[in-house]
N, C-alpha and C positions, 0 to 999 in steps of 0.2 A: 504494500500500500504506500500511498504517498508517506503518512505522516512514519511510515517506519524507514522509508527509505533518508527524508530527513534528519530523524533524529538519529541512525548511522551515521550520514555523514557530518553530524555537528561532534558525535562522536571521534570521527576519525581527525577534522580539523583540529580539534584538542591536543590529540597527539601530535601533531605537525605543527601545532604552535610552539610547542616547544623546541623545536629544531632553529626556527624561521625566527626573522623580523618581520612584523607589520609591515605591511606593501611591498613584499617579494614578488616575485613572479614563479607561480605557478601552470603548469600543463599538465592538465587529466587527461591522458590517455585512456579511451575508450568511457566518454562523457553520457556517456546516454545521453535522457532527455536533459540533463544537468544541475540536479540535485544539488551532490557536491561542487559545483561553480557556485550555484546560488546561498549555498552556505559560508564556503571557502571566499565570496569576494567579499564579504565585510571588514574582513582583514587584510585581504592579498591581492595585487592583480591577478586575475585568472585566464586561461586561455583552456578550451580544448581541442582535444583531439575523437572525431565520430565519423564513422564509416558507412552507419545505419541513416540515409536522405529523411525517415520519417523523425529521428530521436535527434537528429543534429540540426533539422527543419526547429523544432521545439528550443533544442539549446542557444542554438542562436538568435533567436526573438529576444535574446539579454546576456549573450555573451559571443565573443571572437570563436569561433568552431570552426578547422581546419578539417578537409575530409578526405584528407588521404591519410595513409597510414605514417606511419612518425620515420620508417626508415625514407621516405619521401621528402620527409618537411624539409625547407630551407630556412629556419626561421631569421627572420632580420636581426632578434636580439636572441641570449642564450637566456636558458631559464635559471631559478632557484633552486626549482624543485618539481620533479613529474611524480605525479602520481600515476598508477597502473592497479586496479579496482577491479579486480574482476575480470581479465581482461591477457595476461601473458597465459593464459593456457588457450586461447581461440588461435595465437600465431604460426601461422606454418613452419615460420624459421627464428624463436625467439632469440638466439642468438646474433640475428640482422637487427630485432628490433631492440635488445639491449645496448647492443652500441654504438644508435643511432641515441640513443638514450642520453648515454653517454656523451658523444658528441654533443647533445643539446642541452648540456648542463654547465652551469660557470663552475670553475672552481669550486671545490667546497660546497658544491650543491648536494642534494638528495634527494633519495629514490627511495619510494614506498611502494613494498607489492606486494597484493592481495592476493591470494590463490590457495587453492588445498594441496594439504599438506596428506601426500599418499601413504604415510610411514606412522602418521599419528595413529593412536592405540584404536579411535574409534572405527576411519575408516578400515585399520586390520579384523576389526571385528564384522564390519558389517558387507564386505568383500565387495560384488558386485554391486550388493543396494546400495554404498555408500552414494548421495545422493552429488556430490562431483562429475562422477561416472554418466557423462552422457555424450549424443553424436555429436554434439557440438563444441564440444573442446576436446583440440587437437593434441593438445600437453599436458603431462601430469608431472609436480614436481615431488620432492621430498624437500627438508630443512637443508640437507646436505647439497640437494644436487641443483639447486636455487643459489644456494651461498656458492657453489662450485662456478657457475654460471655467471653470478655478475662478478665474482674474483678474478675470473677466468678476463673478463672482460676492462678490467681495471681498477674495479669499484672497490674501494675497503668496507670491508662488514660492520654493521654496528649491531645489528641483534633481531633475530626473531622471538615474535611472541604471537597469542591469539588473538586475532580481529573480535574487535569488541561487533555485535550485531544486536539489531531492536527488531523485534519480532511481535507484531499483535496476537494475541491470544488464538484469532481467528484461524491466522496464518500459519502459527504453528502446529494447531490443530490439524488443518490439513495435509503439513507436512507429515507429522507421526501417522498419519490414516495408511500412508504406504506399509509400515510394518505391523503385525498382527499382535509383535506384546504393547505394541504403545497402542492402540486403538482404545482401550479403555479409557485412556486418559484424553486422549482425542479427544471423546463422545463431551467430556467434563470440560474442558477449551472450548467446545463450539458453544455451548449455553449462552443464553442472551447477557446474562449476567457478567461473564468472564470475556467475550471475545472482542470488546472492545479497546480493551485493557493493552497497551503494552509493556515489555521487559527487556532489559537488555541480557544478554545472554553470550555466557563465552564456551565456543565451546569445543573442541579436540579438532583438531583436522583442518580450521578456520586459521589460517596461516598471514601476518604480516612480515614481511622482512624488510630492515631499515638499511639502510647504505651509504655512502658517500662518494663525490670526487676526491680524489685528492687533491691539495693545492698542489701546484707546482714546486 
């Protein structure tokens, strides 16, 4: 829903605030309709990046949205800081798109990226249903082979941890309805009473990894 998808990303701005100064420059890669810009520019300049004509149509009715893919971009200035939400496991060649990444960050910039983590205890337990697992992402990382990747690429590690996520009651209900021991509790989430409700929620598998350029 809208107000969960906001209140992640006021969530996730919190964390990047702490990296950042006020009026940086940021690029979200892979902006959707633009959530995170709309959250992200009360602090920052924001720019993204959407590849989807209906979701970058939306984003840019109030923000700069470039619609090619980032190993493409030429941007006039370099950034602060890209963010990638969702979004390096859709790439055919994420290694093209890491260090174009790269390239498009100053000095001492940073890289934030969203993705599941394949190694986490949850996804080992739920194998194929782990819900990552679909045709539409082309990637799957681990903690390891994420940090191997933009190391590999030039970037110094600074730490993974679990993406904080806001989830309506509703929402999640319907998520659990896929497997057969959550459904009871399912049925307790859909109630009028509960599904309006949101929470946030951290939970296995939900992977951030933070990064840097190096200065020269």
């Amino acid at each position: 829903t809208k107000e969960q998808r906001t209140k992640t990303a006021i969530s996730s701005v919190k964390i990047i605030d702490a990296y950042l100064k006020k009026g940086q420059k940021i690029l979200d890669v892979g902006c959707n309709t633009g959530f995170f810009l709309d959250v992200a520019s009360s602090k920052f300049n924001v720019e993204g990046i959407e590849l989807s004509k209906w979701s970058a149509d939306l984003a840019s009715m109030n923000h700069t949205v470039h619609r090619q893919p980032l190993s493409q971009l030429r941007p006039v200035e370099l950034y602060d800081c890209l963010t990638l939400f969702g979004v390096i496991e859709h790439f055919s060649d994420p290694s093209l798109e890491i260090a174009a990444a790269f390239q498009a960050l100053t000095p001492g910039g940073y890289i934030f990226i969203y993705t599941g983590d394949k190694n986490a205890i949850l996804p080992r337990l739920l194998k194929k249903k782990w819900w990552w697992y679909q045709g539409m992402h082309l990637q799957y990382f681990s903690k390891s082979s994420l940090r191997q990747l933009i190391e590999r690429t030039g970037f110094v590690y600074i730490r993974s941890s679990r993406f904080p996520l806001f989830f309506s009651l509703n929402s999640l209900s319907t998520s659990m309805n896929r497997y057969p021991l959550l459904r009871p509790i399912s049925k307790i989430l859909a109630s009028r009473l509960l599904n309006s409700i949101h929470i946030r929620i951290s939970v296995s598998g939900e992977m951030m990894l933070i990064a840097k350029k190096p200065l020269p």
